[in-house]
VEXDREN-2710 file (C-alpha; in Angstrom, 1 decimal):
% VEXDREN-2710
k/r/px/py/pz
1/UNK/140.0/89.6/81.6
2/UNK/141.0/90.0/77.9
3/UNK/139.1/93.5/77.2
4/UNK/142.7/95.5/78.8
5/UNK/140.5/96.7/81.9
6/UNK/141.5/96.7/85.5
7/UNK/140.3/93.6/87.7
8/UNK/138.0/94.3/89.7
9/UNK/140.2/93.9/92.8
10/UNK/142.3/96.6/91.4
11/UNK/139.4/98.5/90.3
12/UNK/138.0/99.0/94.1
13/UNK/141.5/99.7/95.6
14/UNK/141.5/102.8/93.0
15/UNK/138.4/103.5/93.4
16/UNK/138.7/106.8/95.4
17/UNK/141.3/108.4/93.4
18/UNK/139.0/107.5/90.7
19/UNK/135.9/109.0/91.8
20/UNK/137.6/112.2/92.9
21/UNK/139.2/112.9/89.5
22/UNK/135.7/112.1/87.4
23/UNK/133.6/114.0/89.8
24/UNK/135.1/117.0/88.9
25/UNK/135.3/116.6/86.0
26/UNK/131.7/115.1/85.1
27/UNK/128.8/117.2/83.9
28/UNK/126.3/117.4/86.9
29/UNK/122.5/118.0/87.0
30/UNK/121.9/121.7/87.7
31/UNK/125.2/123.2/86.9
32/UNK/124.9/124.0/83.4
33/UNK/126.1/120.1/82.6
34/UNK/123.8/118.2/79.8
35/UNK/122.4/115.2/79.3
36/UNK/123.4/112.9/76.6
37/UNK/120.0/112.2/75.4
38/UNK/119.6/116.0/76.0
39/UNK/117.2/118.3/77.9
40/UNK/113.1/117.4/78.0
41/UNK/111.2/120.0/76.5
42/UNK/107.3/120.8/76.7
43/UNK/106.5/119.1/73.4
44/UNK/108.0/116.0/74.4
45/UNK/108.3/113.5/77.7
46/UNK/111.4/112.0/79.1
47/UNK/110.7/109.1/77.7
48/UNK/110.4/110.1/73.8
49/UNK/113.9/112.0/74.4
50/UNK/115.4/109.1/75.9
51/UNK/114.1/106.5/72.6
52/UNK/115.6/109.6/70.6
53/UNK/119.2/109.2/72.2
54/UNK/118.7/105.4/72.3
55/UNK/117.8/105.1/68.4
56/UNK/121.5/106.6/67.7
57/UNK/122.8/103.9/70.0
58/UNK/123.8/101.3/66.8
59/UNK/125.6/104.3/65.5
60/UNK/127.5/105.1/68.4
61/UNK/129.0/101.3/69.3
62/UNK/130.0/101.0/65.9
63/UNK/131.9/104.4/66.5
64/UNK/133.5/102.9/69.4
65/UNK/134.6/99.5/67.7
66/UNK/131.7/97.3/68.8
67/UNK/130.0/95.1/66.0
68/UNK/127.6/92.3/66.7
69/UNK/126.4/90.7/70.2
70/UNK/129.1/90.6/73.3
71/UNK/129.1/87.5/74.9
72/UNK/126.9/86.9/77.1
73/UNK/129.0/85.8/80.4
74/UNK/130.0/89.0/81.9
75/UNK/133.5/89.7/80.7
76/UNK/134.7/90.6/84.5
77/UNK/132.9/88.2/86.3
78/UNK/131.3/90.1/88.5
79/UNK/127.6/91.1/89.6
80/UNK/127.0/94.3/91.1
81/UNK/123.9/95.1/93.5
82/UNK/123.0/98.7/94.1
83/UNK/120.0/100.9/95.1
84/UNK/117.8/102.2/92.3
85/UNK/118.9/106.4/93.4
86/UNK/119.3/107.8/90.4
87/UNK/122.4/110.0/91.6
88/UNK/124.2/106.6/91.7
89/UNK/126.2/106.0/88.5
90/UNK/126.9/102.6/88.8
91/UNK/128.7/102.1/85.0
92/UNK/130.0/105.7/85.8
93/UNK/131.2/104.7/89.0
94/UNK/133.2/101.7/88.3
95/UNK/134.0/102.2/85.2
96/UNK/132.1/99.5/83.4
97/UNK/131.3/98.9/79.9
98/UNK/128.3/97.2/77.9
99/UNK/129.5/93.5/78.5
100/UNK/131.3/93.8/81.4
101/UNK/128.9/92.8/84.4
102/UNK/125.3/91.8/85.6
103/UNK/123.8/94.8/87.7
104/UNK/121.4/94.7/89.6
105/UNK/119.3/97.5/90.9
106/UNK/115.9/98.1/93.6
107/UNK/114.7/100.2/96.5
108/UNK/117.9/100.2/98.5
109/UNK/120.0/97.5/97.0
110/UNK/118.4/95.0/99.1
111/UNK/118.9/91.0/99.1
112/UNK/115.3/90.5/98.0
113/UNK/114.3/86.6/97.4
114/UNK/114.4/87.8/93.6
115/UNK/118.0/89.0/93.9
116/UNK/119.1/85.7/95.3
117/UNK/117.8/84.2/91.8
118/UNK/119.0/86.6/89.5
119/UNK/122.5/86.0/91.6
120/UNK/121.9/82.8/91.2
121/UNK/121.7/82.5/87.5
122/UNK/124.6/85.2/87.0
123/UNK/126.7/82.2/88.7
124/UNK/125.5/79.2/88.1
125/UNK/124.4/79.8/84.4
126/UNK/126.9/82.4/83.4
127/UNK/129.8/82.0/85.5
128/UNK/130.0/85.6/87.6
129/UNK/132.0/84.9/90.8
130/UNK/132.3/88.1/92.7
131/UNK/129.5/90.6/94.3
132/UNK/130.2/94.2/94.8
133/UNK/127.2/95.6/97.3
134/UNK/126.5/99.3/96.3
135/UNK/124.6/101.6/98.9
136/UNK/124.8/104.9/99.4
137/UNK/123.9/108.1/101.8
138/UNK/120.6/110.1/102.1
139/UNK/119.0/106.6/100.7
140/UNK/115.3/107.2/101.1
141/UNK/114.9/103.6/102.3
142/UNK/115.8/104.8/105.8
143/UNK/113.0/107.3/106.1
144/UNK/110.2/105.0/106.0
145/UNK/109.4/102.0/108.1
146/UNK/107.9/98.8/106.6
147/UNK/104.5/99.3/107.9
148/UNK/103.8/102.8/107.8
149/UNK/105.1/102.2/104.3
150/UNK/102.2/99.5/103.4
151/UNK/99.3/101.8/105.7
152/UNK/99.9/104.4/103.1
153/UNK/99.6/102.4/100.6
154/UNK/96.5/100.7/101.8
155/UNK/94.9/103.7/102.3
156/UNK/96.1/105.2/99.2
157/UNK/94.9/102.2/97.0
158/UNK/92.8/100.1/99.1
159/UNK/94.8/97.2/98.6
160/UNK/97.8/96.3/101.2
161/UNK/100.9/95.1/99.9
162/UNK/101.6/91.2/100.3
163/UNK/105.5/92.0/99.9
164/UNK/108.0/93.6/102.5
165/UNK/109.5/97.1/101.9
166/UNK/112.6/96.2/103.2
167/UNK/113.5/99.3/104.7
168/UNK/116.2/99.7/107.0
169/UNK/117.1/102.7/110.0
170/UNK/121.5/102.3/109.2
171/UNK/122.4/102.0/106.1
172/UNK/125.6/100.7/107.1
173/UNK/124.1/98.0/109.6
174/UNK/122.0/96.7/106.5
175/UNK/124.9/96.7/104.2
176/UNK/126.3/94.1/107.1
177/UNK/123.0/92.0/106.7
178/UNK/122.9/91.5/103.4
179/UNK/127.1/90.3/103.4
180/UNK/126.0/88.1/105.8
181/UNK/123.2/87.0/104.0
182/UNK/124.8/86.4/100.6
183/UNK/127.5/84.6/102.3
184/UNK/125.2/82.5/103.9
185/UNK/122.9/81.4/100.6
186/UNK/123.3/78.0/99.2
187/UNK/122.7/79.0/96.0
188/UNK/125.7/81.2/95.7
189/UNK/128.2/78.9/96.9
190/UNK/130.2/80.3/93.3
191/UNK/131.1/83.0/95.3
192/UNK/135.1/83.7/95.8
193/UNK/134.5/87.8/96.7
194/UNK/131.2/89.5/98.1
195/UNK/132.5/93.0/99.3
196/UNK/129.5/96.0/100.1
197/UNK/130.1/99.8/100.2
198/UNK/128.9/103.0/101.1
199/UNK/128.6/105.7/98.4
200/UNK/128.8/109.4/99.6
201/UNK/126.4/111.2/97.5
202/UNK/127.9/114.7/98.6
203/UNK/131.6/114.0/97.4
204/UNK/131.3/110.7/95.2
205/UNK/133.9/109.1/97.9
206/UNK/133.6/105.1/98.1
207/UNK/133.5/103.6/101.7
208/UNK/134.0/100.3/102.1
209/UNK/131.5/98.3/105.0
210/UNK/132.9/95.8/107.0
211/UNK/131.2/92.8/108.5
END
């Protein structure tokens, strides 16, 4: 891998033992645990705190031995596709660093025509050959239905949606559809591991899904 990380391989086998030791350990929302960027005030929105942290950003990866661009290709090989929840740390999670992989991130962590492409070019172009699938419990995609999703919006808007929610009743049994569905594209024939998961958002535990 030549940045002295685990594979990836390695990297999910550990994963729980992982998880276990940085949950409690972590600073978490709501238990007196604070932001990097720090807390948003009255005078200011979350966004003009979050430019403030980000402006310190040169700074901070020359503090941590990192001068000029990364390569491009990720250094691991490997893309990761997971649900936008904001309770899911992905970089946290598997212990990923600026270089080290493509992530990829909607409304459930759904195979969306547009994920296929960006897949796509994370193989064909830049040379990722493994897929980790991140979902997780309590995903909000399971408590609507595709067209009760796109009434309320018609009636909130006036204007009904030309694209699919994509939302799902198991979260497991859509996990299963989109292995079988990555597995399946012709445009991702790269592929030598496509492996989904599960993410307990109570205990930070790592399920593995099989197909």
């Amino acid at each position: 891998m030549g940045n002295g990380r685990q594979g990836v391989t390695d990297v999910i086998e550990t994963m729980s033992a992982v998880v276990g030791r940085d949950a409690a350990t972590a600073p978490v929302a709501g238990s007196g645990g604070r932001r990097p960027a720090g807390d948003v005030t009255d005078g200011a929105t979350a966004t003009e705190v979050l430019l403030t942290y980000a402006a310190g950003n040169p700074a901070r990866r020359q503090e941590t031995g990192l001068r000029g661009a990364l390569p491009a290709p990720p250094a691991l090989g490997v893309a990761v596709v997971a649900c936008m929840d904001a309770r899911l740390n992905v970089e946290a999670l598997l212990g990923l660093g600026e270089g080290d992989a493509h992530i990829l991130r909607n409304a459930g962590g759904v195979i969306t025509t547009d994920v296929v492409r960006s897949l796509a070019v994370s193989q064909n172009a830049l040379g990722t050959k493994e897929i980790i699938l991140l979902h997780h419990t309590g995903c909000g995609m399971e408590t609507i239905t595709d067209v009760g999703f796109r009434d309320q919006l018609e009636r909130d808007t006036g204007v009904r949606p030309e694209w699919s929610v994509q939302a799902f009743e198991n979260v497991a049994d859509d996990v299963r559809l989109s292995l079988r569905i990555l597995r399946s594209s012709p445009f991702l024939q790269a592929t030598t591991s496509v492996r989904g998961f599960i993410y307990e958002v109570d205990t930070g535990a790592l399920v593995e899904v099989p197909l």
